[in-house]
PDB file with one MODEL, atoms N, CA, C and O in Angstrom:
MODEL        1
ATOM      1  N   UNK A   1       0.813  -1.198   0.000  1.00  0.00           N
ATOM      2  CA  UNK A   1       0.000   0.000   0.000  1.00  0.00           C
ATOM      3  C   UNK A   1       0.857   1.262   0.000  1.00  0.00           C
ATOM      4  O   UNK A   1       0.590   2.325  -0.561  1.00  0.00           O
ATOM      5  N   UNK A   2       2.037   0.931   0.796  1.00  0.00           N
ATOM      6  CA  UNK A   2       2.636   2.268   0.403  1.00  0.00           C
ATOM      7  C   UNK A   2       3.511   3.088  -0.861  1.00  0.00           C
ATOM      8  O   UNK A   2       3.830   4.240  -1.153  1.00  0.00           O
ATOM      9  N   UNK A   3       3.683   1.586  -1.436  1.00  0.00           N
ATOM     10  CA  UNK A   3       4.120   1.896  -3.110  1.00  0.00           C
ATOM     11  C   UNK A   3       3.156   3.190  -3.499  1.00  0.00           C
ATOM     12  O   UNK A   3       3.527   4.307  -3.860  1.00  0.00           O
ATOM     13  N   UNK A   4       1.720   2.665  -3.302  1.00  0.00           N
ATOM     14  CA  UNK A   4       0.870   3.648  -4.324  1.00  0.00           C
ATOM     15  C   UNK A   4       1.067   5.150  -3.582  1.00  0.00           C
ATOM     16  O   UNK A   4       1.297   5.945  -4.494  1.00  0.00           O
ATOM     17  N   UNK A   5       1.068   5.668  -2.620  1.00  0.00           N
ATOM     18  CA  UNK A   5       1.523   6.663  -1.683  1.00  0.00           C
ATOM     19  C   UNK A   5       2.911   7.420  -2.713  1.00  0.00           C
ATOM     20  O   UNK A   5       2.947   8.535  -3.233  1.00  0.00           O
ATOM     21  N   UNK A   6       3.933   6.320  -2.725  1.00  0.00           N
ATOM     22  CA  UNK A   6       5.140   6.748  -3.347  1.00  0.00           C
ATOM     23  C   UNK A   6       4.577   7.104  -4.549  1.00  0.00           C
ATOM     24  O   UNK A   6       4.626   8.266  -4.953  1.00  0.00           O
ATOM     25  N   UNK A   7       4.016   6.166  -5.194  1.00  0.00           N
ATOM     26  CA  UNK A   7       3.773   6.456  -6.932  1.00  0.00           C
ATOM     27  C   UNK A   7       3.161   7.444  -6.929  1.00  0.00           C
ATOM     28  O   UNK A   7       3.550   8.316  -7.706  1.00  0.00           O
ATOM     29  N   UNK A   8       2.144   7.687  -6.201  1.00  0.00           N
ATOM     30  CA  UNK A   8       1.290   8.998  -6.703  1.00  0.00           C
ATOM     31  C   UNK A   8       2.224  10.402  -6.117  1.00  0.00           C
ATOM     32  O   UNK A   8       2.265  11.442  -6.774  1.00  0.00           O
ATOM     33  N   UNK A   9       2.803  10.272  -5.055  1.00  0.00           N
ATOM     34  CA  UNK A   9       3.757  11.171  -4.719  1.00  0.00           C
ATOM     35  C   UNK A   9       4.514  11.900  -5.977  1.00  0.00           C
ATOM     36  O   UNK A   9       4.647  13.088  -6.270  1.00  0.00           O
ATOM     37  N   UNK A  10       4.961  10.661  -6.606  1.00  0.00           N
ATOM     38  CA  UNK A  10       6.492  11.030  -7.624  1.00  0.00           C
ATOM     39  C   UNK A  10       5.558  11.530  -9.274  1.00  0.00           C
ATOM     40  O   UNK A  10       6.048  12.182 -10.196  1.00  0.00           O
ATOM     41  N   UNK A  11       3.993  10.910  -9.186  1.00  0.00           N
ATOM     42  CA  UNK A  11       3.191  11.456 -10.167  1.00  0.00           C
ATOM     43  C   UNK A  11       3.066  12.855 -10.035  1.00  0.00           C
ATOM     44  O   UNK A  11       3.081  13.540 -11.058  1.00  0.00           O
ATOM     45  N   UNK A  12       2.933  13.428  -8.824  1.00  0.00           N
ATOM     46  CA  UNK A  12       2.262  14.690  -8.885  1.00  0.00           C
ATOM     47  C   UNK A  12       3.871  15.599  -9.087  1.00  0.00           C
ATOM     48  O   UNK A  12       4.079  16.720  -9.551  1.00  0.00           O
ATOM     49  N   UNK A  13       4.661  14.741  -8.615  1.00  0.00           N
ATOM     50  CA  UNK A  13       5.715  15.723  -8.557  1.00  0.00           C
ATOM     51  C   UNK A  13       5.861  16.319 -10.315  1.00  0.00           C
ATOM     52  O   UNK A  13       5.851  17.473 -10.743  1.00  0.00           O
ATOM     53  N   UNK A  14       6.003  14.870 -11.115  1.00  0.00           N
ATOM     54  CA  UNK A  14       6.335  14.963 -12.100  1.00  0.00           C
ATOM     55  C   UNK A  14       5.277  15.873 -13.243  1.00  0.00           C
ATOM     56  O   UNK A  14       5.618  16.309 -14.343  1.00  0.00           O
ATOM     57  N   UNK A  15       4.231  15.960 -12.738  1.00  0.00           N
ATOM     58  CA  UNK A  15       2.504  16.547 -13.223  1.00  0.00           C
ATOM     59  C   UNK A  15       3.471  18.383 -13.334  1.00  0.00           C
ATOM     60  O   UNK A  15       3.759  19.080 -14.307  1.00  0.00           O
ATOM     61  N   UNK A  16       3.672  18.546 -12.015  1.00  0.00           N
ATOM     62  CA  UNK A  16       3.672  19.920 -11.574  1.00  0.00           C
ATOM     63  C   UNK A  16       4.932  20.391 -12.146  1.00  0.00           C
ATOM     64  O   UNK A  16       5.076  21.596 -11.938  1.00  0.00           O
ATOM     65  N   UNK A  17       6.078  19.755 -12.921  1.00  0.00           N
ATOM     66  CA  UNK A  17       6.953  19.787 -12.975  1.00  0.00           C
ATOM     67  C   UNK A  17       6.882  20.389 -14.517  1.00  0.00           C
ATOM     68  O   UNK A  17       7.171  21.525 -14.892  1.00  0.00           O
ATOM     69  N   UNK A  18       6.230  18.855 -15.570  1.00  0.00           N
ATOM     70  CA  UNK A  18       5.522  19.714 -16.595  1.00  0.00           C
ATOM     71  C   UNK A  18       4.571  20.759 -17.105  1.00  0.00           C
ATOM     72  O   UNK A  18       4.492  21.385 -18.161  1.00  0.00           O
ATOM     73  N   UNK A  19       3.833  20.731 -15.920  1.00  0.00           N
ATOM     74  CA  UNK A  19       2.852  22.107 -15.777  1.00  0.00           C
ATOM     75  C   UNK A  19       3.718  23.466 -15.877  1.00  0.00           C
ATOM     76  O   UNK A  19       3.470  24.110 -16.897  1.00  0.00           O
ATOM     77  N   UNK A  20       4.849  24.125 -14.871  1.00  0.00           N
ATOM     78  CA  UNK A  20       5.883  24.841 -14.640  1.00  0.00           C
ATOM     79  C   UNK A  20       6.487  25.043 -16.266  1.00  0.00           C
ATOM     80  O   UNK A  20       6.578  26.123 -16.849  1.00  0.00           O
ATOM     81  N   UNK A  21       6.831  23.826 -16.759  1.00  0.00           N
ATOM     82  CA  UNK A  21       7.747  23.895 -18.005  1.00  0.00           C
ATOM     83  C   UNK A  21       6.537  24.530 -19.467  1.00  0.00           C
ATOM     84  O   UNK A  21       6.818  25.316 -20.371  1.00  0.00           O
ATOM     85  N   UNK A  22       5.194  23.808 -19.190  1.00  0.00           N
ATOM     86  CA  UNK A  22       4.686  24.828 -20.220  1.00  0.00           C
ATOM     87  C   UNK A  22       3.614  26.373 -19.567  1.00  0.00           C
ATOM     88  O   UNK A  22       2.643  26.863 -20.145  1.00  0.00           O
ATOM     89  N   UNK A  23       4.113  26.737 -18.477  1.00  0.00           N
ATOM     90  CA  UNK A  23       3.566  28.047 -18.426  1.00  0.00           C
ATOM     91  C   UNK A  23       4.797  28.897 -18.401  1.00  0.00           C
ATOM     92  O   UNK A  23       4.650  30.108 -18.239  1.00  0.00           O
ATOM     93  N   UNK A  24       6.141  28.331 -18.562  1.00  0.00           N
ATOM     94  CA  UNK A  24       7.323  28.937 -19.004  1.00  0.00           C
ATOM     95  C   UNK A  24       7.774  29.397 -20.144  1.00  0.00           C
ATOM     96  O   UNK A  24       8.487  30.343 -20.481  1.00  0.00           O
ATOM     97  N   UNK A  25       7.004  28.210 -20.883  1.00  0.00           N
ATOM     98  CA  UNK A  25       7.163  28.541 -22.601  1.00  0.00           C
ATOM     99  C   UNK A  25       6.133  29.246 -23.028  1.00  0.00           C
ATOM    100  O   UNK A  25       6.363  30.143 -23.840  1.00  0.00           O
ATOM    101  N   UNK A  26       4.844  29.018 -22.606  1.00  0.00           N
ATOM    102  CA  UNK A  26       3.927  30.209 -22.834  1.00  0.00           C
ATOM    103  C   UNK A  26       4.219  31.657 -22.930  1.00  0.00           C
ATOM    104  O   UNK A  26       4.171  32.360 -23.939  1.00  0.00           O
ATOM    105  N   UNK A  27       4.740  32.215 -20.903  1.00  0.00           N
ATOM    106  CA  UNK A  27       5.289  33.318 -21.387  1.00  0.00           C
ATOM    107  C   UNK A  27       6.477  33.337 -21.884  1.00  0.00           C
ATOM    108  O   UNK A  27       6.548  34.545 -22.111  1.00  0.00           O
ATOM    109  N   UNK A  28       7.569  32.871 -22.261  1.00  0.00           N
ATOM    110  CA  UNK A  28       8.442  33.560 -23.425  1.00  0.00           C
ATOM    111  C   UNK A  28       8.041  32.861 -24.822  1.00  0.00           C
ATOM    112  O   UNK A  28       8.989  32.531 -25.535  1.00  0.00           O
ATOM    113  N   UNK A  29       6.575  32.569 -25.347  1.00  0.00           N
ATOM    114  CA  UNK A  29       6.412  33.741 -26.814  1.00  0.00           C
ATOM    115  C   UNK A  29       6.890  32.103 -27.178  1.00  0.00           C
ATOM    116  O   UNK A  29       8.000  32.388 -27.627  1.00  0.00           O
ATOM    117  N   UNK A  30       6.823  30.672 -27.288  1.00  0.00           N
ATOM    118  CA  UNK A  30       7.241  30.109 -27.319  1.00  0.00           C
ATOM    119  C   UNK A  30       5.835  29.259 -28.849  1.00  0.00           C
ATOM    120  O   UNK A  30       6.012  28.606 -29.878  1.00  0.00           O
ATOM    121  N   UNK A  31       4.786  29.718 -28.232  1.00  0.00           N
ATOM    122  CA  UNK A  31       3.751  29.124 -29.355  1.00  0.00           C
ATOM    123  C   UNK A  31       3.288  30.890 -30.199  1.00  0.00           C
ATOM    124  O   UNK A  31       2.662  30.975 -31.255  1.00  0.00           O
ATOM    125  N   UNK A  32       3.634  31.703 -29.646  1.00  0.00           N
ATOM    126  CA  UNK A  32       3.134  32.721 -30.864  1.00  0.00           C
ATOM    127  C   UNK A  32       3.638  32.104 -32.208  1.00  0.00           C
ATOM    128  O   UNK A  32       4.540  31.299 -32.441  1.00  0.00           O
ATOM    129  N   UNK A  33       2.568  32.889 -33.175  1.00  0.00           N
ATOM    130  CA  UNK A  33       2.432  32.530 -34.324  1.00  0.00           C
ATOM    131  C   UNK A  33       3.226  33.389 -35.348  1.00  0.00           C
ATOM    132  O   UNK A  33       2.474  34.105 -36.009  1.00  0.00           O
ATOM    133  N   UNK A  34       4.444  33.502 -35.636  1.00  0.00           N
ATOM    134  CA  UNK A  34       4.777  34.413 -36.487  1.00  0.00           C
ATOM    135  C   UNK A  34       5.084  34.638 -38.015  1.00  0.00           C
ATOM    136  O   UNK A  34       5.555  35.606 -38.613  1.00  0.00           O
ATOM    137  N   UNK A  35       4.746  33.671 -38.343  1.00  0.00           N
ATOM    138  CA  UNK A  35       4.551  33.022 -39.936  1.00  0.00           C
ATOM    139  C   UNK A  35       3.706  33.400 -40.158  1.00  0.00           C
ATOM    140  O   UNK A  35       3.815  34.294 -40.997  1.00  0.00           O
ATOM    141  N   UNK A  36       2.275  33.123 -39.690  1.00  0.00           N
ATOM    142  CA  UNK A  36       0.888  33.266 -40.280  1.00  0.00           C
ATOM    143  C   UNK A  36       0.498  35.170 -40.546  1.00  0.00           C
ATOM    144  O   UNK A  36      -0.336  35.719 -41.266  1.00  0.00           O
ATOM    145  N   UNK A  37       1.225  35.558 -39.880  1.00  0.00           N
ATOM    146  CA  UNK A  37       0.859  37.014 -40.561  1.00  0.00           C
ATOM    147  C   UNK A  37       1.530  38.106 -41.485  1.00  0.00           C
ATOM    148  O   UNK A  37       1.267  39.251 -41.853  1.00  0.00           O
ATOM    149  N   UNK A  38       2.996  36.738 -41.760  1.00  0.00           N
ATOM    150  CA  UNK A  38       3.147  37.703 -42.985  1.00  0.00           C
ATOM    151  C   UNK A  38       2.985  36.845 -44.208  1.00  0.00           C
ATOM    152  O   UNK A  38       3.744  37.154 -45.126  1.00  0.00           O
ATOM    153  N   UNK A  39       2.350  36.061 -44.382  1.00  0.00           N
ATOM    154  CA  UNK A  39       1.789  35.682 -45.345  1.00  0.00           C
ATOM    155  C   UNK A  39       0.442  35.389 -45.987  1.00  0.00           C
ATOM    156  O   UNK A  39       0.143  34.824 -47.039  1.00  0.00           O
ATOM    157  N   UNK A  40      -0.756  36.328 -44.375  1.00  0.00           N
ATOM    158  CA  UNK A  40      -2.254  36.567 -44.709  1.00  0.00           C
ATOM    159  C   UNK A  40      -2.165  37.403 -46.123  1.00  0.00           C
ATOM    160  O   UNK A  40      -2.973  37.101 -47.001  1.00  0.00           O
ATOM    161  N   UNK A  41      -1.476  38.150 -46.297  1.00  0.00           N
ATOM    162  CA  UNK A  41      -1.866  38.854 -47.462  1.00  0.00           C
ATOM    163  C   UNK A  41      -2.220  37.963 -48.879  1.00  0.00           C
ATOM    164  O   UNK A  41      -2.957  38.311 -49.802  1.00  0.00           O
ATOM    165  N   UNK A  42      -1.389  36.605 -48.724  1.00  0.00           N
ATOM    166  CA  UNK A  42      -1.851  35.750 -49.588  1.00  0.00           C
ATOM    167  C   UNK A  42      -3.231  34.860 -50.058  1.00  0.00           C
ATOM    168  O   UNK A  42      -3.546  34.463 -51.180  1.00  0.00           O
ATOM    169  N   UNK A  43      -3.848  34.725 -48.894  1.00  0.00           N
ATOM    170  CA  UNK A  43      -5.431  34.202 -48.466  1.00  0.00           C
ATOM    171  C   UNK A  43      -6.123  35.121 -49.638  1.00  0.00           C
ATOM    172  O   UNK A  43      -5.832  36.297 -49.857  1.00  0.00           O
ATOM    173  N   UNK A  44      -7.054  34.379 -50.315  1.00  0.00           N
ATOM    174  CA  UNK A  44      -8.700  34.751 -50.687  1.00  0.00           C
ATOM    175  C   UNK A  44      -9.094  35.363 -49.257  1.00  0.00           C
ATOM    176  O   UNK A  44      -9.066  34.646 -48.256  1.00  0.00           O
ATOM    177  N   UNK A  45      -9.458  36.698 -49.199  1.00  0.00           N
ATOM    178  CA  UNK A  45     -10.269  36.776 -47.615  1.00  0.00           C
ATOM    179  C   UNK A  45     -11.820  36.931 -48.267  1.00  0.00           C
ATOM    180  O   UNK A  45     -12.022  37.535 -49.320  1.00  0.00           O
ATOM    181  N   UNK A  46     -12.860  36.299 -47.486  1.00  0.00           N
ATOM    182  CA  UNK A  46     -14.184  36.004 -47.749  1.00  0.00           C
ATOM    183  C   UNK A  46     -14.527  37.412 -47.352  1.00  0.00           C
ATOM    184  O   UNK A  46     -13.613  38.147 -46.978  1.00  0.00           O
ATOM    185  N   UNK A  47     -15.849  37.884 -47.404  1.00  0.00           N
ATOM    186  CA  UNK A  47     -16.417  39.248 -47.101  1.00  0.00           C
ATOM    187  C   UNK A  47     -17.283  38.608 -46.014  1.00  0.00           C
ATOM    188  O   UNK A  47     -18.104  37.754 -46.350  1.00  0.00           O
ATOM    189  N   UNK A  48     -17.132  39.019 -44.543  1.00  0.00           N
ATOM    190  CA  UNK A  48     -17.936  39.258 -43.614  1.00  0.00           C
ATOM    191  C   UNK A  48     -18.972  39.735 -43.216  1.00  0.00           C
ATOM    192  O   UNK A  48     -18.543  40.885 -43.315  1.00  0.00           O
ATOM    193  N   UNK A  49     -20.050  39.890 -42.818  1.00  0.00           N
ATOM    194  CA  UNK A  49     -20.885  40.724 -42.443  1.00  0.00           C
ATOM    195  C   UNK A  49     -21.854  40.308 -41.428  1.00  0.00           C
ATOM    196  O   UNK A  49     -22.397  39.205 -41.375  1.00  0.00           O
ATOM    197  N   UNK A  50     -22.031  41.349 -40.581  1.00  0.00           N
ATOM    198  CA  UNK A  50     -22.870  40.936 -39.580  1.00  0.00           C
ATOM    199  C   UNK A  50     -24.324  40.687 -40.436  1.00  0.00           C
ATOM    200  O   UNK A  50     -24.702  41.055 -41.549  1.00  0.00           O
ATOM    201  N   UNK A  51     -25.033  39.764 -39.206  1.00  0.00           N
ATOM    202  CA  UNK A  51     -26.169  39.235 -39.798  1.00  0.00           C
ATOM    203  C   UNK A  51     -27.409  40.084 -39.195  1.00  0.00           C
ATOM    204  O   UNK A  51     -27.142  40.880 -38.295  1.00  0.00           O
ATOM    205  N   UNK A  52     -28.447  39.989 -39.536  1.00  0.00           N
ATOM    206  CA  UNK A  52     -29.284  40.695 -39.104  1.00  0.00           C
ATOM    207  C   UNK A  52     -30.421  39.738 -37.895  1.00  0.00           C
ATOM    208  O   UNK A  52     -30.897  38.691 -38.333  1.00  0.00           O
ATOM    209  N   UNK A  53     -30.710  40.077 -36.739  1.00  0.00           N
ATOM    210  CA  UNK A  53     -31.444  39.347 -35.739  1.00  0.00           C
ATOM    211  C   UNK A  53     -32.818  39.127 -36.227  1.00  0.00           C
ATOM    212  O   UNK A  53     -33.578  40.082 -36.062  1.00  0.00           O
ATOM    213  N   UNK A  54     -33.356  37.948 -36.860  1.00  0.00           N
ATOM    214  CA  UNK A  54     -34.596  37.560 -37.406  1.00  0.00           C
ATOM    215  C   UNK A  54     -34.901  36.417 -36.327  1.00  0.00           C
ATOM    216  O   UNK A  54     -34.152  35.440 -36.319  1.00  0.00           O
ATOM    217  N   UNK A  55     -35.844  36.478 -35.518  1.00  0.00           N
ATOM    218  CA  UNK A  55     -36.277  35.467 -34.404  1.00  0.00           C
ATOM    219  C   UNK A  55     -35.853  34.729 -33.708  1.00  0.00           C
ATOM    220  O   UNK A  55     -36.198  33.589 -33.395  1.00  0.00           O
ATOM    221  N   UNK A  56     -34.661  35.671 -33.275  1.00  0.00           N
ATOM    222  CA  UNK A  56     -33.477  35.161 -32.272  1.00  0.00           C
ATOM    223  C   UNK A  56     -32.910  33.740 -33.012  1.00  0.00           C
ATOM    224  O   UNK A  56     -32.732  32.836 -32.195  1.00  0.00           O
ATOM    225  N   UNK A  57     -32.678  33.483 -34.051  1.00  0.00           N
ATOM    226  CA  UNK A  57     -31.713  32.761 -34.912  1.00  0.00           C
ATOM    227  C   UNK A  57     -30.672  32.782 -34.161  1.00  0.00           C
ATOM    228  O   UNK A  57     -30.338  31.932 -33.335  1.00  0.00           O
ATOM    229  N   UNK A  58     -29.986  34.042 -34.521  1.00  0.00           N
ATOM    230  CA  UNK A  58     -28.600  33.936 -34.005  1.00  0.00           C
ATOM    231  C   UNK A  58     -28.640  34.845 -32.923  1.00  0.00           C
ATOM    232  O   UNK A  58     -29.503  35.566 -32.420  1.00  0.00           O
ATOM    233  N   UNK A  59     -27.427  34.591 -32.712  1.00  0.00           N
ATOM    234  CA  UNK A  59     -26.935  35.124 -31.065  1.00  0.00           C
ATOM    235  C   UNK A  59     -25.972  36.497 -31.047  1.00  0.00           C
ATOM    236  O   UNK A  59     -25.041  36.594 -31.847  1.00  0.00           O
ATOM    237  N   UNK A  60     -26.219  37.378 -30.232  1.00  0.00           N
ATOM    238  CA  UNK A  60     -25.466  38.718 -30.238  1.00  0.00           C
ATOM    239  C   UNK A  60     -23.942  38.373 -30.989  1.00  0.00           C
ATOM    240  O   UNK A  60     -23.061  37.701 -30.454  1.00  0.00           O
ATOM    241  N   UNK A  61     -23.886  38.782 -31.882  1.00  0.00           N
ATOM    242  CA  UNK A  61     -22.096  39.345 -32.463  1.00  0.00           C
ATOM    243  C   UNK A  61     -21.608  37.688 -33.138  1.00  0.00           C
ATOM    244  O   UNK A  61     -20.504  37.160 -33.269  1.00  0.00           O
ATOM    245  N   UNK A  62     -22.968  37.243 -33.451  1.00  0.00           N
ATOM    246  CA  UNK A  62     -22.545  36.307 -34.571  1.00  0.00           C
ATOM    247  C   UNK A  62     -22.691  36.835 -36.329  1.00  0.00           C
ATOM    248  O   UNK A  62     -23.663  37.268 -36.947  1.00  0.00           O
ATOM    249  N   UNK A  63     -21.479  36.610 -36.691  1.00  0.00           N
ATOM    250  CA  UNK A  63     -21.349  36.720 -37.860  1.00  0.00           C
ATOM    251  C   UNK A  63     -20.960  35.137 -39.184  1.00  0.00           C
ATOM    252  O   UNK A  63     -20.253  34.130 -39.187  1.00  0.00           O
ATOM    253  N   UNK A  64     -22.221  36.008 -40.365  1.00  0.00           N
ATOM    254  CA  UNK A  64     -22.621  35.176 -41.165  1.00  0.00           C
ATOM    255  C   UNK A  64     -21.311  35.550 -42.772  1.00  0.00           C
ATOM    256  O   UNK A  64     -21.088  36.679 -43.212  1.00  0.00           O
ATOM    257  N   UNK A  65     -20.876  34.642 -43.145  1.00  0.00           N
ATOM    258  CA  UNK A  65     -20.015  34.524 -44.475  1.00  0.00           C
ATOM    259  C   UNK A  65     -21.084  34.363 -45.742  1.00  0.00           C
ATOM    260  O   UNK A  65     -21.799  33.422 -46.088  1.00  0.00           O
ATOM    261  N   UNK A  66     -20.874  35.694 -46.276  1.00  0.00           N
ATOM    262  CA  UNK A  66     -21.528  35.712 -47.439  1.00  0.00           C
ATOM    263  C   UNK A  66     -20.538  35.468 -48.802  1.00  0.00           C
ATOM    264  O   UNK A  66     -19.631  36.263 -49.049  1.00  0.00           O
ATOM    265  N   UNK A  67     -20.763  34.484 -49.516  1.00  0.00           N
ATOM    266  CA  UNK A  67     -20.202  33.707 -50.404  1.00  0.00           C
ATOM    267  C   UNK A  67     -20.606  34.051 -52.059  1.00  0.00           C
ATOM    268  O   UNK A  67     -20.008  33.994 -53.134  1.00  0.00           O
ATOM    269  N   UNK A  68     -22.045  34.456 -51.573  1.00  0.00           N
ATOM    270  CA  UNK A  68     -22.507  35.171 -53.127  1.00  0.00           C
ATOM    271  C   UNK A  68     -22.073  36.478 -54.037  1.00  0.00           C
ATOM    272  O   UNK A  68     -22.188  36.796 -55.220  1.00  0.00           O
ATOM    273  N   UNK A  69     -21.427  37.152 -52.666  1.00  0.00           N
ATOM    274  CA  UNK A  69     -20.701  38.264 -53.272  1.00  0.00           C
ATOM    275  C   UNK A  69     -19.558  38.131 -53.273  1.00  0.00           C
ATOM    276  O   UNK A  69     -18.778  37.605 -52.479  1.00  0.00           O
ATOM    277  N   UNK A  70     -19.371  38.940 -54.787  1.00  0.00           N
ATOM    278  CA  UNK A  70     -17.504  38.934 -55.072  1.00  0.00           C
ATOM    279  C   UNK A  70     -17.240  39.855 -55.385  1.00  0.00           C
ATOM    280  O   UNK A  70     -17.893  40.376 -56.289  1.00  0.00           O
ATOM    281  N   UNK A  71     -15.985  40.627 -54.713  1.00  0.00           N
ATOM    282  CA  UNK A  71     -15.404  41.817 -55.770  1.00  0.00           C
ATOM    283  C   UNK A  71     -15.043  42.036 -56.710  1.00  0.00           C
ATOM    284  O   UNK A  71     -13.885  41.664 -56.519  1.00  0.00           O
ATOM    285  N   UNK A  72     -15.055  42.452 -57.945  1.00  0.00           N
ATOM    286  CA  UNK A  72     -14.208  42.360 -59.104  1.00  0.00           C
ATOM    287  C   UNK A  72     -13.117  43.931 -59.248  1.00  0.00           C
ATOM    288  O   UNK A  72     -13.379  45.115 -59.460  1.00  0.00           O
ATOM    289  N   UNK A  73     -11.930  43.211 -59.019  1.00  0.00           N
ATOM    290  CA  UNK A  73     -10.794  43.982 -59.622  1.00  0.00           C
ATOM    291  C   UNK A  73     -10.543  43.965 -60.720  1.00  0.00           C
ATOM    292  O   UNK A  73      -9.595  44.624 -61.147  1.00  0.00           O
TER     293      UNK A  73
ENDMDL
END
C-alpha cells in the first residue's frame, strides 16, 4: 500500500513539474504565431458581415459569411 503513496507522490511531482515547463514557454512567446501574418496577405479573404437578428436565430455578435458576393478587380 505504500508503493501507491510513493507512486502517486512522484506522479504529482512529475505533473507539476511539466505544468511549470509549459507556463514557461507560454510566457516567453514560445507558441506565438509568427509566420501566419506575414503571409495573410496571400489568403482569398471572404467578405464578412454581420447578420441581421430575425427570431433570435442567431446570437449577439454572430457573424454570417456571405459567399454570393464577389469583388471584381
Amino acid at each position: 500500500m505504500s508503493v501507491i503513496y510513493v507512486l502517486l507522490a512522484i506522479s504529482i511531482v512529475v505533473a507539476v513539474i511539466f505544468f511549470t515547463a509549459f507556463i514557461i514557454s507560454v510566457r516567453s512567446g514560445q507558441y506565438d504565431d509568427s509566420y501566419t501574418p506575414s503571409v495573410r496577405m496571400l489568403f482569398e479573404d471572404e467578405l464578412v458581415k454581420p447578420s441581421s437578428l430575425t427570431g433570435g436565430e442567431k446570437s449577439k455578435g454572430e457573424l454570417k459569411v456571405d459567399k454570393s458576393t464577389e469583388i471584381n478587380q
